[in-house]
C-alpha positions as CSV (number, residue, x, y, z in Angstrom):
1,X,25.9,89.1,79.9
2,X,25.6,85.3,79.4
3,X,27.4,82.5,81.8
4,X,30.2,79.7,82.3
5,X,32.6,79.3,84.9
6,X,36.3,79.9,83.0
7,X,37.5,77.3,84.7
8,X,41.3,76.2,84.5
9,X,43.0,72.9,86.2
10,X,43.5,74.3,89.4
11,X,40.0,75.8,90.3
12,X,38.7,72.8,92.1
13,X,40.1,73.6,95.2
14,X,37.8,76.4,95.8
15,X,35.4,74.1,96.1
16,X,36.8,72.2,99.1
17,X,35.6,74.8,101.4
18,X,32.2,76.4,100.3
19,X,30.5,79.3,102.0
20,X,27.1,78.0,103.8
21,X,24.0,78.5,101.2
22,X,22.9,81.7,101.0
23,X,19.2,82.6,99.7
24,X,18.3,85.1,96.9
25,X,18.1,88.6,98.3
26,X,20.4,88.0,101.4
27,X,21.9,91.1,102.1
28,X,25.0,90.8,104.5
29,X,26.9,92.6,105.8
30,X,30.9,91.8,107.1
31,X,33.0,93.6,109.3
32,X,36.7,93.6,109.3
33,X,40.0,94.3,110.6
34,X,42.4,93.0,108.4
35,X,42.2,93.3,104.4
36,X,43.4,90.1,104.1
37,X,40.9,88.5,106.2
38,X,38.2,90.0,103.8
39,X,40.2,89.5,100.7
40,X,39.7,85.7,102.1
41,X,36.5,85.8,102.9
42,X,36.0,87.2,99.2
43,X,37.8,85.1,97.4
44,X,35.8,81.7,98.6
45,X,32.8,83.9,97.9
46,X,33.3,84.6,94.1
47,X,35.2,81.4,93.7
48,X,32.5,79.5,94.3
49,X,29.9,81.4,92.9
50,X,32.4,81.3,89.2
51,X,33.0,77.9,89.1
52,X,29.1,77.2,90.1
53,X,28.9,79.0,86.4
54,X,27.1,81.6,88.4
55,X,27.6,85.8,87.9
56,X,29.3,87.8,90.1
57,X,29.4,91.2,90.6
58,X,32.4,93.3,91.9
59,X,32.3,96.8,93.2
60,X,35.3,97.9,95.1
61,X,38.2,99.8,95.5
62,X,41.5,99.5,92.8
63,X,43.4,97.6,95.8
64,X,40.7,95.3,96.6
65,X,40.1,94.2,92.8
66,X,43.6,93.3,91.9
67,X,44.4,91.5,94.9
68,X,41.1,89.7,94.6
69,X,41.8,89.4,90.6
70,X,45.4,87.8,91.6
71,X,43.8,85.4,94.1
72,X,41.6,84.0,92.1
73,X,43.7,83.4,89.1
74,X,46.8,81.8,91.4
75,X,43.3,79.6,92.2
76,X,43.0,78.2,88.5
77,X,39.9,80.6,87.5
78,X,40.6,82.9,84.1
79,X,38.5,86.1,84.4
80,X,39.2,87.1,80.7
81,X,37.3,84.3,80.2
82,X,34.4,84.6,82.5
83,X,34.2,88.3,81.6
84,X,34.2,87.8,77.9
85,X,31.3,85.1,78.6
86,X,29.5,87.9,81.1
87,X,30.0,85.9,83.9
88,X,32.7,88.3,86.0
89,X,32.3,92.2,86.2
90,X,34.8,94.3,88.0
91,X,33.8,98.0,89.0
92,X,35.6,100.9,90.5
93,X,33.4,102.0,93.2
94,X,34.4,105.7,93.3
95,X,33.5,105.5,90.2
96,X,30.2,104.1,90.5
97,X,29.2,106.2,93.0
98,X,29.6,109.3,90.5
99,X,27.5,107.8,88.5
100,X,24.5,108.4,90.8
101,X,25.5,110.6,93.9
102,X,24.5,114.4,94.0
103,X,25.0,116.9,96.4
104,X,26.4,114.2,98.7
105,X,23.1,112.0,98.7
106,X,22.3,108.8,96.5
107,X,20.1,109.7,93.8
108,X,17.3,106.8,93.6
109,X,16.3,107.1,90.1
110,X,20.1,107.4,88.8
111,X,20.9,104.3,91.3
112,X,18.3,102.2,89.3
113,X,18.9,103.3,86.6
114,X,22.6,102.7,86.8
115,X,21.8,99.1,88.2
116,X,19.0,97.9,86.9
117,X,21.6,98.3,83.4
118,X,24.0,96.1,84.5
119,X,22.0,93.6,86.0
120,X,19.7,93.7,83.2
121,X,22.7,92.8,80.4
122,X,22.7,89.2,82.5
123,X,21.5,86.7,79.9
124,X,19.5,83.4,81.1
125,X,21.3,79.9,80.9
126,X,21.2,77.6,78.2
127,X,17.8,76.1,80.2
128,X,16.7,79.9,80.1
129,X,17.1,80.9,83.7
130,X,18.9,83.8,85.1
131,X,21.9,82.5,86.8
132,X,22.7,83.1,90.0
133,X,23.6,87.0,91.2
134,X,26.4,87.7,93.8
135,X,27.5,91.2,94.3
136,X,30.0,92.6,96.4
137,X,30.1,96.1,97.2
138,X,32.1,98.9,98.6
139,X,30.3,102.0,97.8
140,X,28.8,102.2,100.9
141,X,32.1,102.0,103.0
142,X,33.4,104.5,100.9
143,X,30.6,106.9,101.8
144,X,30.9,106.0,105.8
145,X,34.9,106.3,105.5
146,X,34.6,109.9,104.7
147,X,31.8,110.8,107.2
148,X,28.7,110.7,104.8
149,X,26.5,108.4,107.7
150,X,23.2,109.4,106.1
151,X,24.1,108.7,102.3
152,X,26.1,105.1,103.3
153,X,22.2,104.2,105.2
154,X,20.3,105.8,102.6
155,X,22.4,103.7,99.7
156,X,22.2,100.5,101.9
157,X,17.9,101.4,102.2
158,X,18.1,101.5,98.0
159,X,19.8,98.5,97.6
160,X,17.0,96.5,99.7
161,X,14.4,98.5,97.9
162,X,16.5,97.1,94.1
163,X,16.2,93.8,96.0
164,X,12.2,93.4,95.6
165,X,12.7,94.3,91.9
166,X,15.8,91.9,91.2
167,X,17.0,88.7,92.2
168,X,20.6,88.9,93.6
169,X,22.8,88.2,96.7
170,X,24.5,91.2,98.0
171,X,27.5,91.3,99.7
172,X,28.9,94.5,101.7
173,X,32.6,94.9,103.8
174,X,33.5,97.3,106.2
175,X,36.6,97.6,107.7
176,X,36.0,98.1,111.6
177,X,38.5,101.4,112.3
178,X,35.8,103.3,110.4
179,X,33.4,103.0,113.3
180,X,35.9,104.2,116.2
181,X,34.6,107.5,116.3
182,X,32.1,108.8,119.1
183,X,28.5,109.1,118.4
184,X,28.5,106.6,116.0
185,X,26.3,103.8,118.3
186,X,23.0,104.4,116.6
187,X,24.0,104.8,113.0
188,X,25.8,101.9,113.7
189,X,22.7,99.6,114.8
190,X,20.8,101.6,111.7
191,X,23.7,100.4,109.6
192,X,22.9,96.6,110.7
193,X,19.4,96.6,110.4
194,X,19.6,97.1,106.8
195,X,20.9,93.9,106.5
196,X,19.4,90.1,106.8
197,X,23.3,88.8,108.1
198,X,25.8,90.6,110.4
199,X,28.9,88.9,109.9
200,X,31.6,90.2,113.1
201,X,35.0,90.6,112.1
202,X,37.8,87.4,112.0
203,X,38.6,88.2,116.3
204,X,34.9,86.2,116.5
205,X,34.6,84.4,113.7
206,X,38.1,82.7,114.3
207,X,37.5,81.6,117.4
208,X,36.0,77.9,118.3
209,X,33.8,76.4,120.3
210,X,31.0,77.9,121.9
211,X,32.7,78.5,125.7
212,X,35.6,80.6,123.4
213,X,32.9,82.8,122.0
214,X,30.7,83.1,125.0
215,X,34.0,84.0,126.9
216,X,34.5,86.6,124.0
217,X,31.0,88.1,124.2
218,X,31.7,88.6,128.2
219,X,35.2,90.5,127.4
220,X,33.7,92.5,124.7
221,X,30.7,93.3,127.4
222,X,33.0,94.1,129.9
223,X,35.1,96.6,127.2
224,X,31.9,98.4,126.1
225,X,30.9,98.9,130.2
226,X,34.3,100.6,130.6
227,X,34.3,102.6,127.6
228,X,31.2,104.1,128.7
229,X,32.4,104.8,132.2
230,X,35.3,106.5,130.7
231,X,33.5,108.6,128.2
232,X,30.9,109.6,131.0
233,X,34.2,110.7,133.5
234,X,35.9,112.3,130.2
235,X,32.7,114.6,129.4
236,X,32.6,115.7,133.1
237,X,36.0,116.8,132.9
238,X,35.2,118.4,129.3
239,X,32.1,120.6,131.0
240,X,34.5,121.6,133.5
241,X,37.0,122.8,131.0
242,X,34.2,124.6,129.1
243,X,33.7,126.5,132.5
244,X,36.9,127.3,133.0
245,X,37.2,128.3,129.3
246,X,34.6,130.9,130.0
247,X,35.1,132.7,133.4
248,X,38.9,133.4,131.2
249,X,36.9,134.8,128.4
250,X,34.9,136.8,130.9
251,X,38.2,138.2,132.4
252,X,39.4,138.8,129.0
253,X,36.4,140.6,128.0
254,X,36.1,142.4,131.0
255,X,39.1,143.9,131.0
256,X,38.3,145.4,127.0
257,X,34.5,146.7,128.3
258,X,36.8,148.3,131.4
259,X,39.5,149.8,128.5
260,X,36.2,150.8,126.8
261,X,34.0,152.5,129.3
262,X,37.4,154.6,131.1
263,X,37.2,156.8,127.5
264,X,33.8,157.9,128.1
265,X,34.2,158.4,131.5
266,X,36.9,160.6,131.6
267,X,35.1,162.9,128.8
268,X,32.4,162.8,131.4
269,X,34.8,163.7,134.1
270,X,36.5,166.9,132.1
271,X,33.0,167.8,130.5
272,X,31.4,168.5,133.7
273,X,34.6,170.2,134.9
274,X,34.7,172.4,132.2
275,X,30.7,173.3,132.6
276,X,31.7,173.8,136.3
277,X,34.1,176.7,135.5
278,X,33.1,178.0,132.1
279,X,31.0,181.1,131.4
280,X,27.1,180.4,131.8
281,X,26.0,180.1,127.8
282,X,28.6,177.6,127.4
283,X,27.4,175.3,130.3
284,X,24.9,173.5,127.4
285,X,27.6,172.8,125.1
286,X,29.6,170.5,127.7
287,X,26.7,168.9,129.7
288,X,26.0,167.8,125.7
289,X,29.5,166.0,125.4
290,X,28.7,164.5,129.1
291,X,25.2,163.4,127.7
292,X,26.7,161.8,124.4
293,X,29.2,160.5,126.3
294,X,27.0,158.7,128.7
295,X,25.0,157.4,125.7
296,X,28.2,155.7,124.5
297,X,28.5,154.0,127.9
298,X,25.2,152.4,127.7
299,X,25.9,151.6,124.3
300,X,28.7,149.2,125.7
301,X,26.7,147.9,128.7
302,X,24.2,146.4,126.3
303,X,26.3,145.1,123.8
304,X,28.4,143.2,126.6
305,X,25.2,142.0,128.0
306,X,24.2,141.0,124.6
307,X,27.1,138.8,124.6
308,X,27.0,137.0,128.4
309,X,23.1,136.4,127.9
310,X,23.0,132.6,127.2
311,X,19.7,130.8,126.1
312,X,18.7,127.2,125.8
313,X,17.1,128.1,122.9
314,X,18.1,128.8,119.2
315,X,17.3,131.8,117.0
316,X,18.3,133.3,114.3
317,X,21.4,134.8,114.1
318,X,23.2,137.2,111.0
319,X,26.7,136.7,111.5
320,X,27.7,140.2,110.4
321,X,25.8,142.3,113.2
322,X,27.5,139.6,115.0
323,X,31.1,140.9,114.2
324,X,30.1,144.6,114.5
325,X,29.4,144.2,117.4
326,X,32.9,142.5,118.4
327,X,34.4,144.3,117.1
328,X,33.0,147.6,118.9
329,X,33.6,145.7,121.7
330,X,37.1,145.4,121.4
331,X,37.9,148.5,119.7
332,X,39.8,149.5,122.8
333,X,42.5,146.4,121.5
334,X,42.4,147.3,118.1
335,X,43.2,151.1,118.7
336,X,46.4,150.6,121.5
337,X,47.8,148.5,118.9
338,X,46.8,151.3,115.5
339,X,45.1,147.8,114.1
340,X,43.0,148.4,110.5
341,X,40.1,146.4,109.9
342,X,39.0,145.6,106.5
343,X,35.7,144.1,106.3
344,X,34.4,142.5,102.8
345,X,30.9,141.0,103.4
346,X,29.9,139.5,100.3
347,X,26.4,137.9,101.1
348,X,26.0,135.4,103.7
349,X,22.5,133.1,105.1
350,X,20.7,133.5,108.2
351,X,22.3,131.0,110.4
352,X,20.0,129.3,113.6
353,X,22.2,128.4,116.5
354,X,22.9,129.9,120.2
355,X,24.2,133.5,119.8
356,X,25.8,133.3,123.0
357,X,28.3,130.8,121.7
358,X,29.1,131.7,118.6
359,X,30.0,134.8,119.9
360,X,32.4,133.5,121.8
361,X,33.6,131.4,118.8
362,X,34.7,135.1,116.8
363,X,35.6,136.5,120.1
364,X,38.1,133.7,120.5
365,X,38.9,134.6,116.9
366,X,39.2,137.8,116.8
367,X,41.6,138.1,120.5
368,X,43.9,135.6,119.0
369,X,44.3,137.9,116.0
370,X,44.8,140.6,117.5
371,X,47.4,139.2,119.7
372,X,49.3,137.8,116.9
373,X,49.7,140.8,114.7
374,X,52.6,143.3,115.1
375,X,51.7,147.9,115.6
376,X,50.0,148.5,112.3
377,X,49.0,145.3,111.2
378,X,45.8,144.5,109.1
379,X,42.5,142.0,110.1
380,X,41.0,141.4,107.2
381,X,37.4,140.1,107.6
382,X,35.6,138.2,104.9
383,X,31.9,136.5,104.9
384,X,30.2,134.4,102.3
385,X,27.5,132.5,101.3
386,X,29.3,128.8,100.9
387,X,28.1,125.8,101.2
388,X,30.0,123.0,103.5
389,X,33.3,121.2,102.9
390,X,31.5,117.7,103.8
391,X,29.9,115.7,101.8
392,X,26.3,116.9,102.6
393,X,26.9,120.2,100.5
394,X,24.6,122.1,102.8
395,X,24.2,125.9,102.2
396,X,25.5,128.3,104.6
397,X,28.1,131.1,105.6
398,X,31.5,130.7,105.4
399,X,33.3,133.6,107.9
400,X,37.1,134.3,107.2
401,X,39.4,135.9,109.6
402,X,42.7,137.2,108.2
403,X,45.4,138.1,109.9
404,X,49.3,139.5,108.7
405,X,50.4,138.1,112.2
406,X,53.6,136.0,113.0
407,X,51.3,133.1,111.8
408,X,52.0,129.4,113.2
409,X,54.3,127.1,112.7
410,X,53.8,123.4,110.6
411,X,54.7,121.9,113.2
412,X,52.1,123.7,116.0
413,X,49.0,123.1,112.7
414,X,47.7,120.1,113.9
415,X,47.4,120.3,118.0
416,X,45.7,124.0,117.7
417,X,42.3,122.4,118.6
418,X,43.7,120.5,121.4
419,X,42.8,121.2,124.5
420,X,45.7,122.8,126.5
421,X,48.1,123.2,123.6
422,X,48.6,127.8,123.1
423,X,51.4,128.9,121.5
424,X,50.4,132.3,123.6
425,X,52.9,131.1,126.4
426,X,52.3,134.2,128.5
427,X,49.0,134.1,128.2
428,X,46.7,131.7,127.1
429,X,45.5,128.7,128.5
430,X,45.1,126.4,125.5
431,X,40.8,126.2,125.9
432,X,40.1,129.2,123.4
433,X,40.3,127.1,119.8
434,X,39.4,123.6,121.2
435,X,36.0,125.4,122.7
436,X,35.0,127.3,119.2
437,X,35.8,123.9,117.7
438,X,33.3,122.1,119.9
439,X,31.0,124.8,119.2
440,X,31.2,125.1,115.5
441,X,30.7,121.3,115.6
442,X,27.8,121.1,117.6
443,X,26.2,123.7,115.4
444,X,26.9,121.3,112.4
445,X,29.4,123.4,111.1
446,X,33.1,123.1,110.3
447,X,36.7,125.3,111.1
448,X,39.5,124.9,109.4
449,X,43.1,127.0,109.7
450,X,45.7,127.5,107.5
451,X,49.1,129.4,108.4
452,X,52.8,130.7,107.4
453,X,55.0,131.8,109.5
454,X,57.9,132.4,107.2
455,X,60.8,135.7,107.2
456,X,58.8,136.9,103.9
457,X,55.2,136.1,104.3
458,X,53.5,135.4,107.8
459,X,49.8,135.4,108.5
460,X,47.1,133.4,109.7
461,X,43.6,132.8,108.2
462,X,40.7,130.8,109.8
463,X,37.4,130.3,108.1
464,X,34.3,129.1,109.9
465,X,31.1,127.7,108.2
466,X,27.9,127.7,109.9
467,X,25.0,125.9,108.1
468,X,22.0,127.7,107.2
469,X,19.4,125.3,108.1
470,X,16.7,126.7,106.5
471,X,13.6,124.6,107.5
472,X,14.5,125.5,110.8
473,X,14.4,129.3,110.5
474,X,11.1,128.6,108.1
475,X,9.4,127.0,110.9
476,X,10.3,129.3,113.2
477,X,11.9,126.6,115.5
């Protein structure tokens, strides 16, 4: 790249309202609401660093570029020009981040590599210096935008680290909605130590005077002190949905182990009846059915205490012995309805969580299946190693639940792991999916559903990936 500004007639007025100075290496940061407000913002920053006969360094998103590109030419600058002369460089950054992401992290030796390219094509001035280096980026934002907080901070950490090595101002944008989610406070203050500027968005930065912003600072104190408030009232009421959630699941259950254990007991019943009045050498044979039969009832006892006994503590669970043992435990259901299971375990990883809940996440499964499918009907089971539909790629097992039920309707898709919302009007209370989805999530994993509920074709299948994580299981944690 060599220099020069590609300056037209109408590019002084960029100058009449210069950003402050900014020192080599700054790395800032700007938050915003509106893309206009950034766009802006941008525009007097690139402006002025072209017609300084500086080099700057754009990458963003298709949107961003043009509309930028269009600003700054209705502003008298030519970017043919300044390109041809290497002063203007224009990047996709979905594009870019290709170039050096895998398995959903930032590669450091591909990031340099990748970089340390383009800003080594900069040629020195005609006194031999390296110009001037502003760079605007939306990588990161991209990678925070679709829930990849680690990779965003870890990309942010290389860019400072490419900062000791190269001489260049770097420029970052968020736009503010992606931070409304919960749980994002510390990755949020991570996020701005990684930068030497935080710039708030244009509802601060517009304002005037200092008694404006100091008034500002009190409102936004006085938001924050509420939100908190609220979100400590809202997780109360959550825990006591959870409860709730659970003495129903023990009802539900309770009523299968009864189903379960009145089999047995009647063989019991009509095995020491018939030992009662049969001739003496057949007495053995029938106080052996009681026996078996007795063994089948303890059987039950422990599996359903298997499933109540809740620890604090994580261990290693396999998700198929899981099932089995659902699935004995509601064999009652399956058989009053002549339900077939078909079971096609391909593999699958370890998986270290509470074996208490994620029981009751296939329970909830598995009930809701078999309510939904007619006499006859099919389940169709299906685990799998897999790896996770995020961006972090992690290894795991993906469990499938199939069902040919009446399936759900387009319409009903979306609020299914909202609390309250059943489409079991008779009988369900609307906690069942919005629990496992709480679970799965706190386990690091993921649930998705997909459904038809047409005359032809009706079913329902929900898959649920657990992580493995391995150096937990390793360490015995």
């Amino acid at each position: 790249m060599s220099t020069g500004s590609g300056l037209t007639g109408n590019a002084s007025g960029l100058m009449r309202n210069p950003l402050p100075d900014v020192q080599p290496n700054t790395h800032c940061v700007q938050f915003y609401d509106q893309d206009s407000y950034l766009l802006d913002s941008l525009t007097k920053l690139i402006g002025t660093t072209l017609m300084a006969g500086d080099v700057a360094i754009i990458i963003a998103t298709p949107e961003h570029r043009q509309e930028l590109a269009e600003r700054l030419k209705a502003r008298g600058l030519d970017l043919e020009i300044t390109a041809n002369l290497g002063s203007y460089c224009a990047l996709d950054a979905a594009e870019a981040l290709s170039a050096f992401m895998v398995q959903g992290l930032a590669n450091a030796a591909l990031f340099r590599s990748f970089m340390g390219y383009i800003l080594s094509s900069i040629k020195p001035t005609a006194e031999g210096k390296l110009p001037r280096i502003v760079l605007f980026g939306e990588m990161v934002a991209l990678l925070w935008a679709d829930g990849n907080f680690d990779a965003a901070l870890q990309l942010e950490r290389l860019w400072n680290d490419l900062a000791r090595s190269h001489s260049f101002q770097l420029y970052c944008a968020y736009p503010m909605k992606v931070f409304s989610q919960e749980g994002q406070n510390q990755a949020f203050l991570d996020l701005c130590a990684e930068h030497t500027r935080v710039i708030p968005t244009e509802d601060y930065t517009a304002l005037t005077g200092e008694d404006n912003r100091l008034r500002h600072i009190a409102l936004l104190q006085q938001r924050a002190l509420a939100a908190e408030t609220e979100a400590a009232g809202r997780l109360r009421a959550e825990e006591a949905l959870r409860s709730s959630e659970k003495l129903a699941a023990t009802g539900r259950l309770a009523a299968s182990i009864a189903h379960e254990i009145n089999n047995p007991l009647e063989a019991i019943s009509n095995a020491i009846y018939l030992a009662r009045s049969c001739p003496p050498e057949e007495v053995a044979t029938y106080l052996k059915i009681a026996d078996q039969e007795l063994a089948r009832v303890a059987q039950i006892t422990k599996r359903t205490l298997g499933f109540y006994r809740e620890t604090a503590t994580p261990v290693v669970v396999k998700l198929s012995s899981l099932i089995d043992d659902l699935l004995l435990l509601f064999n009652r259901k399956l058989k009053t309805k002549n339900l077939s299971v078909k079971k096609q375990y391909r593999g699958e990883l370890e998986i270290w969580g509470l074996e208490g809940e994620l029981r009751q996440v296939f329970a909830n499964q598995i009930v809701n299946a078999i309510y939904a499918m007619p006499d006859n009907g099919c389940l169709t089971i299906r685990i799998r190693r897999s790896k996770s539909w995020g961006n972090g790629q992690a290894p795991g097992t993906a469990v499938s639940l199939i069902d040919n039920g009446s399936g759900i309707s387009q319409e009903s898709m979306p609020k299914i792991f909202d609390p309250f919302f059943t489409t079991k009007q008779d009988v369900g209370n609307g906690l069942g999916l919005w629990i496992t989805h709480d679970i799965v999530s706190r386990h690091g994993g993921r649930i998705r559903a997909r459904s038809k509920d047409g005359p032809d074709v009706s079913g329902t299948i929900f898959t649920t990936f657990l992580p493995h994580h391995k150096e937990n299981i390793e360490a015995g944690a």
